[in-house]
N, C-alpha and C positions, 0 to 999 in steps of 0.2 A: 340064136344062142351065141354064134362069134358076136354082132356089133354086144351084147349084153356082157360076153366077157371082158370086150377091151373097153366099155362105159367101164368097166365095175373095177376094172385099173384104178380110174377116178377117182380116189376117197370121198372127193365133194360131193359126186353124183350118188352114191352109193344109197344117202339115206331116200333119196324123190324118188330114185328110181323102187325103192321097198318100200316105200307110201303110195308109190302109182299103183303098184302089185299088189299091194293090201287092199289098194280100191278098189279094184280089177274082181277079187275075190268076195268084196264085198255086196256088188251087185250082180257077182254073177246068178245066185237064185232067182232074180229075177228075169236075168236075161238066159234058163236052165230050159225053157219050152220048147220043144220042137216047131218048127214052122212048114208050110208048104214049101215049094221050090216050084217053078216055071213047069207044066204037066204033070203035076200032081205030086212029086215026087218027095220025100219026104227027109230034108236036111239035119243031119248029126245034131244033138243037143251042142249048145255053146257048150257048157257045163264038158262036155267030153272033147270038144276042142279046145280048152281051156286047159285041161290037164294034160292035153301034150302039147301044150307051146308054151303054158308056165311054167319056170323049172321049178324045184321045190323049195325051202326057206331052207332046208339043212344043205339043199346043191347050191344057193345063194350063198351063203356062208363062205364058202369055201374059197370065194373069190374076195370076199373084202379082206383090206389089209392087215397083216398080223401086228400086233401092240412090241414096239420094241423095246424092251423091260429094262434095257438100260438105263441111268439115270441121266436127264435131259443133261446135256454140254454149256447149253445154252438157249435165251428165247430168242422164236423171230416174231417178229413182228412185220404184217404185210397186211396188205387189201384185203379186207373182205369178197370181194370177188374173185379172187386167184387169177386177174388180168395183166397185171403190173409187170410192166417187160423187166421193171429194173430188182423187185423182188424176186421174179422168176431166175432171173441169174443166180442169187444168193440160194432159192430154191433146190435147183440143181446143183450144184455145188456143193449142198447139205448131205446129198445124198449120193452123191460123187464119191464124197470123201467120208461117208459113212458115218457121220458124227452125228449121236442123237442129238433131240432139239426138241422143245415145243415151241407150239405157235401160240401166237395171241394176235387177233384181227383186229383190223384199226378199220375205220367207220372213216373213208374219205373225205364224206360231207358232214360228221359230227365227230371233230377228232377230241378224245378225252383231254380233260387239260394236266392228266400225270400225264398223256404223251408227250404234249404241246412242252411240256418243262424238261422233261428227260429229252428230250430230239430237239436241237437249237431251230432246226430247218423245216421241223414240223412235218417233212416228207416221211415217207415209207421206201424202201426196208430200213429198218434196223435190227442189231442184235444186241442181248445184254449179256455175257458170260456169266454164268452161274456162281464159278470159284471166285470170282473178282468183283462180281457188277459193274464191272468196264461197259460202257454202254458205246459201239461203233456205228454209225451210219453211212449213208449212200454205197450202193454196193460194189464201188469198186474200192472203194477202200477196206469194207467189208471181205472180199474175194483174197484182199492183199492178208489182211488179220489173219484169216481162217489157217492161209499158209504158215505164216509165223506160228499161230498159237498151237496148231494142231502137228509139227513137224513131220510125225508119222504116218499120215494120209498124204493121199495122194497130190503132189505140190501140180500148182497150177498156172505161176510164174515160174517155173523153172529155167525158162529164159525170158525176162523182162523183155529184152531189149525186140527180140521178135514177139513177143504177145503186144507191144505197140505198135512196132509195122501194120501188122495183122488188123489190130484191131483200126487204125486209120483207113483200112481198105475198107472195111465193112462201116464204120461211120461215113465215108465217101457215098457208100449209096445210101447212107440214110438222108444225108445231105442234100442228095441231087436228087431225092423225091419230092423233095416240098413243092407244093402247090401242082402234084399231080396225084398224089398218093392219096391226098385230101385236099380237093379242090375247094380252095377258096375264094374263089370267084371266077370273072366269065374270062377266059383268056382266047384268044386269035388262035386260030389252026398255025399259025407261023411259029408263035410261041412254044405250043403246044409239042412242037413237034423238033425244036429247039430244046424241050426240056426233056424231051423224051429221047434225046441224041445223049445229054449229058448224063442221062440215069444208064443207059443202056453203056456208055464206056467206063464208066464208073462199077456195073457189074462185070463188064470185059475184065479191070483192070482186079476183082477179086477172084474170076474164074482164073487168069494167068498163075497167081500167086497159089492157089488151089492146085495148078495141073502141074507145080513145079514139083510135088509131093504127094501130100492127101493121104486117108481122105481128107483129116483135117487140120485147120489151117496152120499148124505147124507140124503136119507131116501124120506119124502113125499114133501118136497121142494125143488126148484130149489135153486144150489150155483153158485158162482162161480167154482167152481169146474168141475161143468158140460157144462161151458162156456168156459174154458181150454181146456175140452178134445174134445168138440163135433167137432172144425173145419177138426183133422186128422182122427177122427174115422170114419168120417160119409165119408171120400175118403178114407180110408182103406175096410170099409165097400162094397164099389164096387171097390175098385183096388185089393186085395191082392190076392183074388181068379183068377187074369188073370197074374199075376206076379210069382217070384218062393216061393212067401212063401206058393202058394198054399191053403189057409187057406179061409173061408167065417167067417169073425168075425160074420154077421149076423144070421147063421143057428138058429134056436130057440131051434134044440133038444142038439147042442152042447154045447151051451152057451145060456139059455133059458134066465138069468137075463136080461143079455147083449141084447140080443132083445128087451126084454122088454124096456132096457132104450131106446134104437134107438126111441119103440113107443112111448113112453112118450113124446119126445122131437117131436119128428113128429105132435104130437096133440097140440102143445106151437103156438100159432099163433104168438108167437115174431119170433121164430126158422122157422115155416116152410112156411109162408106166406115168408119170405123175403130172406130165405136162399133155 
């Protein structure tokens, strides 16, 4: 029932996982006969082990998201897959700063072509503002917008000048994982182990900047800055240790800051409820 509550965080999951469960029910008459068991013994109907491990459609409920009746601010536009590191920024953000929105999903490998002419760059995110039809793209200049338009939420540059520090430490290790992060082709154990020196001081050098404060990277508030880095840390965070960088940015004793932020942001119900 826990892993079922924190799926049904999810919105995306919400509907397979109430079509698995419909299915579930749907064969269970068949699978309702009693069977043997190993000397004779005679094993509980499915049908009654079914009703106490499925919860019920009105205790399902209870967990999917409530409709926020507000009227949209704005649309976003993102991936159909909800994978897009650079929409997940804009994502959280949205819900950061509380501002309603709806979505509209763009089809990466068949983009409409009202996208293709509203978005010069034809990438994903963008937003269109409702009062205006301002149409903003890529999301950091999107993050910047939100600040300006919306004054009364929570600002996100409120100091520029450290949310670009910050965020160069965290592009640093995006930077010095290439060609280990996703290896693309065959490299020397010299190499190897040459590139895995420079990813490894390159996270030293955002753990430092982390332990000078924290939890997050500019101190006891959320930035922007933490909305940059979190989409690739947190898939570095479980890729890197099965790849060849070999490295678990997560350990606590190696990088104890850096944990720390992962938890911080894990305890943000903008962040982990929807990410």
């Amino acid at each position: 029932m826990a892993n079922l509550r924190r799926a049904l965080r999810k919105p995306w999951l919400a509907p397979a996982l109430l079509l698995s469960l419909a299915g579930l029910r749907a064969i269970q008459p068949r699978l309702g006969t009693a069977f043997q068991a190993p000397g004779g013994q005679r094993r509980p109907r499915f049908s009654r082990l079914a009703k106490r491990a499925l919860p019920s459609w009105s205790a399902l409920e209870e967990f999917l998201p409530s409709e926020d009746s507000r009227k949209p601010a704005l649309t976003l536009y993102r991936d159909t897959n909800g994978w897009c590191p650079f929409c997940e920024r804009v994502w959280i953000a949205l819900r950061e700063k509380e501002i309603p929105y709806e979505e509209v999903l763009i089809n990466l490998y068949d983009k409409p072509a009202w996208y293709k002419e509203m978005v010069p760059t034809n990438l994903v995110p963008a937003v269109k503002f409702a009062d205006t039809d301002e149409v903003v793209w890529e999301s950091d200049a999107i993050l910047r917008r939100l600040d300006t338009a919306f004054p009364e939420t929570k600002p996100l540059f409120k100091d520029a000048e450290r949310v670009a520090a910050a965020t160069k430490l965290s592009d640093a290790v995006m930077n010095a994982s290439f060609g280990i992060a996703y290896r693309t082709g065959d490299l020397e154990e010299e190499s190897l182990e040459s590139r895995r020196a420079r990813l490894k001081a390159a996270v030293d050098a955002l753990e430092a900047k982390l332990a000078e404060q924290g939890p997050y990277m500019l101190g006891e508030e959320l930035s922007a800055a933490d909305l940059m880095a979190v989409p690739m840390l947190e898939r570095y965070g479980v890729q890197l240790p099965f790849f060849p960088a070999e490295i678990n940015l997560r350990d606590p004793e190696r990088w104890p800051c850096l944990a720390r932020w992962f938890d911080a942001m894990e305890r943000r119900p903008a962040y982990a409820d929807r990410v």
